[in-house]
PLY file of the C-alpha trace (Angstrom):
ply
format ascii 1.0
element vertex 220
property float x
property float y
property float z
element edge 219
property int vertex1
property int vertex2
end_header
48.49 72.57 -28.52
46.57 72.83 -31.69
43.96 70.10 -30.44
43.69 71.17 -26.89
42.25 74.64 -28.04
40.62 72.96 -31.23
38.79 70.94 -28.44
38.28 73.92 -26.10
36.14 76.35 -28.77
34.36 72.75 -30.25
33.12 71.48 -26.71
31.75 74.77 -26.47
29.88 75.04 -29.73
28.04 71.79 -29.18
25.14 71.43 -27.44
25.03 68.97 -24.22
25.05 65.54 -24.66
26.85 62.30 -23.51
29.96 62.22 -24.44
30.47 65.83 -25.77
33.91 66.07 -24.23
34.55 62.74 -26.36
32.88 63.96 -29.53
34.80 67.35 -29.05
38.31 65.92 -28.14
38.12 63.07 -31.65
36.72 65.82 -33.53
39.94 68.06 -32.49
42.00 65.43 -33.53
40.85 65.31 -37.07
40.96 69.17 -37.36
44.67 69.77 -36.20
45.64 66.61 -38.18
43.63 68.41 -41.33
45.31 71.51 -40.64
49.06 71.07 -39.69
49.94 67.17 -39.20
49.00 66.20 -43.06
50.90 68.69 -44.52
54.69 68.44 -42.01
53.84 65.14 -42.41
53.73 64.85 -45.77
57.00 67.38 -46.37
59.16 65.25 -44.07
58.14 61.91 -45.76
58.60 62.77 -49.43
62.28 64.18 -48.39
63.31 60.59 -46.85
61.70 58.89 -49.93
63.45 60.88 -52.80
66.75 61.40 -50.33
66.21 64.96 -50.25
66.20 68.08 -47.80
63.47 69.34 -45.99
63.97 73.02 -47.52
64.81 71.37 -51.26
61.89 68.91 -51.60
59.55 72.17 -50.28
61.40 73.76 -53.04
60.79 71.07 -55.65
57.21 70.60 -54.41
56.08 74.36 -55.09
57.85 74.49 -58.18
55.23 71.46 -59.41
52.20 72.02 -61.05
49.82 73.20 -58.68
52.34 72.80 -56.02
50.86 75.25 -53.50
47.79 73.15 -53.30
50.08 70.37 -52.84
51.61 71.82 -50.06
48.70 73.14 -48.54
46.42 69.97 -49.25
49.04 66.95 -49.45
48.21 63.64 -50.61
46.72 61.46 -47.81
45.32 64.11 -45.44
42.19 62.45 -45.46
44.35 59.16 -44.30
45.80 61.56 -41.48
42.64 62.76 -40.13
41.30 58.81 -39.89
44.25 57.99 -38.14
44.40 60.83 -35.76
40.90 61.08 -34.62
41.22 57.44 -32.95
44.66 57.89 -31.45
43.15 61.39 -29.48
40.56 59.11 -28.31
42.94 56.49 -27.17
45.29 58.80 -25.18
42.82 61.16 -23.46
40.18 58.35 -22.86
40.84 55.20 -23.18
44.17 55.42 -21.21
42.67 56.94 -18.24
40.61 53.88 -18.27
42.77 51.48 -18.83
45.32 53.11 -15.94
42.68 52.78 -13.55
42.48 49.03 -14.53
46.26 48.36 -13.59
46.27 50.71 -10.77
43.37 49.18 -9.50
44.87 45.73 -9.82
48.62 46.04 -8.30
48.09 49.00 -6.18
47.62 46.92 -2.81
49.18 46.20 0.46
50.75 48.39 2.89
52.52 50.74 1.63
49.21 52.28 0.14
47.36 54.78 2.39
43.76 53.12 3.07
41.88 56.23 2.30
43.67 55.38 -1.37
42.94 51.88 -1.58
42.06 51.02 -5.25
38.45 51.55 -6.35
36.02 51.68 -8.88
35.15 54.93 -6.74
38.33 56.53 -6.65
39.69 58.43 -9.69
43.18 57.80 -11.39
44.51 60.97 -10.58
43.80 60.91 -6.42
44.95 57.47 -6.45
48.38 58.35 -8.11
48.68 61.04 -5.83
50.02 58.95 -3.31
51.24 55.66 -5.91
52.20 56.86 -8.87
54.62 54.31 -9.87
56.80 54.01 -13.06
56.39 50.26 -14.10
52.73 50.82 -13.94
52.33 53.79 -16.27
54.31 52.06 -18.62
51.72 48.90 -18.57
49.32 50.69 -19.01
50.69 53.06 -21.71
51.89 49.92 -23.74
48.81 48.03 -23.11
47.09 51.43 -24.41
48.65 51.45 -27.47
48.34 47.40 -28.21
44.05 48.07 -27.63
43.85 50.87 -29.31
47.01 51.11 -32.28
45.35 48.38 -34.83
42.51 51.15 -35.27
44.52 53.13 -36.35
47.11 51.89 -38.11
45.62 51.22 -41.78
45.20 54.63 -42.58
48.49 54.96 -41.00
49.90 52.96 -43.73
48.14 54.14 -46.52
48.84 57.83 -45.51
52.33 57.32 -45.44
51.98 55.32 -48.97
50.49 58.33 -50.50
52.82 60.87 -49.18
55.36 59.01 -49.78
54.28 57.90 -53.75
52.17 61.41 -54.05
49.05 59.35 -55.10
45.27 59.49 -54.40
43.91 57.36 -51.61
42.19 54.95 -54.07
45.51 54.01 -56.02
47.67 53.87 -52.90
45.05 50.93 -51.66
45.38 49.13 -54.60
48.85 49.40 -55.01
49.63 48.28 -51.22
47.01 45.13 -52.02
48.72 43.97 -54.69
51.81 44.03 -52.75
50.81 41.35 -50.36
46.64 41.58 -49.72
45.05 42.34 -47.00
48.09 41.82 -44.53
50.05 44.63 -46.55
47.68 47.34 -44.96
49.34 45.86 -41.06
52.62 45.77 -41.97
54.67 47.52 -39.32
51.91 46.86 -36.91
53.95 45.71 -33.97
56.95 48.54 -34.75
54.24 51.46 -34.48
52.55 50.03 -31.43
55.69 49.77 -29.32
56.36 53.63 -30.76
52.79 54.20 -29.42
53.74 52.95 -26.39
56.47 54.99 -25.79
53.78 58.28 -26.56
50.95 56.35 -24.50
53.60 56.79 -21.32
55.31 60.05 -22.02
52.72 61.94 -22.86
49.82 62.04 -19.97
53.05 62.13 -17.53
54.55 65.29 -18.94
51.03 67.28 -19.49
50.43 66.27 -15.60
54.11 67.29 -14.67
53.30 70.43 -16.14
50.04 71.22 -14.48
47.83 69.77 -16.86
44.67 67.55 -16.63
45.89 64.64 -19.47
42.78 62.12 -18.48
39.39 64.01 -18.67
36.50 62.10 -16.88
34.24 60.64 -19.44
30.60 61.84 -19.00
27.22 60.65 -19.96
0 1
1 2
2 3
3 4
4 5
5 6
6 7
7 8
8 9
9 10
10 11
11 12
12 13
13 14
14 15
15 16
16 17
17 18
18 19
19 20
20 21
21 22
22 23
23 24
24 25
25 26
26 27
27 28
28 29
29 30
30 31
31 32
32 33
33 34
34 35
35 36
36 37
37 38
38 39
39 40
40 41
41 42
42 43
43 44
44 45
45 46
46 47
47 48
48 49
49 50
50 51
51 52
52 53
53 54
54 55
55 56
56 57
57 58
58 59
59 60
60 61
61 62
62 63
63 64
64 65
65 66
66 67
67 68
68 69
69 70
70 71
71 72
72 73
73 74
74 75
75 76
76 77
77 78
78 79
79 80
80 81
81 82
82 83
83 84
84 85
85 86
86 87
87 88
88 89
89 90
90 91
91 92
92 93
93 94
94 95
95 96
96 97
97 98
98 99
99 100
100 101
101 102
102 103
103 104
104 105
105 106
106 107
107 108
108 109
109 110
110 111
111 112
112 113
113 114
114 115
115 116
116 117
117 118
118 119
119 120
120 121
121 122
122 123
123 124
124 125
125 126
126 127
127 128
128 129
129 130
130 131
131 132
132 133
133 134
134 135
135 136
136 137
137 138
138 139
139 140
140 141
141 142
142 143
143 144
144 145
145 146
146 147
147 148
148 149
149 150
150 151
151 152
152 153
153 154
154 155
155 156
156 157
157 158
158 159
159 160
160 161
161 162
162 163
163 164
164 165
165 166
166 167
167 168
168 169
169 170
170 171
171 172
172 173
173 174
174 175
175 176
176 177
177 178
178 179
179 180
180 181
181 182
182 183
183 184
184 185
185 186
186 187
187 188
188 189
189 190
190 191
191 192
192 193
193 194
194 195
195 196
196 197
197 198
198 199
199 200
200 201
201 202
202 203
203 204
204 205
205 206
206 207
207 208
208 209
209 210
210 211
211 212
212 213
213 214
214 215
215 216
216 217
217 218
218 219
């Protein structure tokens, strides 16, 4: 909700150019991640890693040493906006595009209307209108999230490093590289990607079950 009106009043402020809706819609992303992600985020992590409460570790956070600031600007928000801003642009762009690939490609034969037949001319959303069909939302959700999840997944890791060790960006890095190099920063690659997955599908069907437009055109 946060990024849909985030990307509302932002797309308006800027002045036209390719790819505003695009520029508005990542910029969103890093905004509501800035705002209200870092900081649930960052509650909800430190009470798994010290085996605590959500109401005690909030507690036992404020009662640190500059523990509203803490609260209000948690360790590894910077990681959180890096990792949001490409995962907006993955499910409100680069899904619709990869949907019209797999539509586009198994969407054939008789049962589909021939004013519907698949085309680089004919948007996602008309086409689906008369073949929306489960298995192929979920190919293209999954194969969403295995393009577009490895962008996105190193500040992943190092964001939940920090808010899980409450340390800067800087020492988090080196502390995950000397755990393993340069392969530490993927770890749980495949894990988040299938979890992506899962979001990739959901999420576009729900906001268009609900009246929504989930897959924006791209312009330029």
């Amino acid at each position: 909700m946060l990024e849909d009106a985030a990307q509302c009043r932002i797309e308006v402020l800027l002045p036209p150019m390719p790819y505003r809706e695009l520029a508005a819609s990542v910029a969103a992303g890093g905004l509501a991640a800035g705002a209200c992600c870092a900081q649930v985020e960052h509650v909800i992590t430190r009470a798994h890693a010290q085996g605590d409460t959500i109401p005690g570790i909030v507690r036992y956070l404020y009662c640190q040493p500059g523990g509203l600031q803490m609260l209000l600007m948690p360790p590894g928000i910077l990681a959180i906006i890096c990792r949001e801003a490409p995962f907006v642009f993955a499910l409100f762009h680069v899904r619709p595009v990869v949907t019209d690939f797999v539509y586009g490609r198994f969407v054939t034969g008789p049962e589909t209307d021939p004013t519907f037949v698949s085309s680089a001319s004919v948007s996602s959303d008309l086409l689906r209108t008369k073949t929306w069909k489960p298995h192929l939302e979920l190919i293209a959700g999954f194969a969403t999230a295995a393009l577009t999840c490895p962008v996105s997944h190193v500040p992943s890791v190092v964001a939940a490093y920090q808010q899980g060790h409450g340390v800067g960006m800087l020492r988090a890095c080196t502390e995950i590289y000397r755990r393993g190099g340069l392969r530490s920063f993927w770890c749980g690659l495949i894990a988040r990607t299938l979890s992506l997955g899962g979001t990739m599908t959901v999420v576009p069907n729900i906001i268009r079950l609900l009246g929504g437009d989930s897959e924006p055109a791209m312009s330029g």
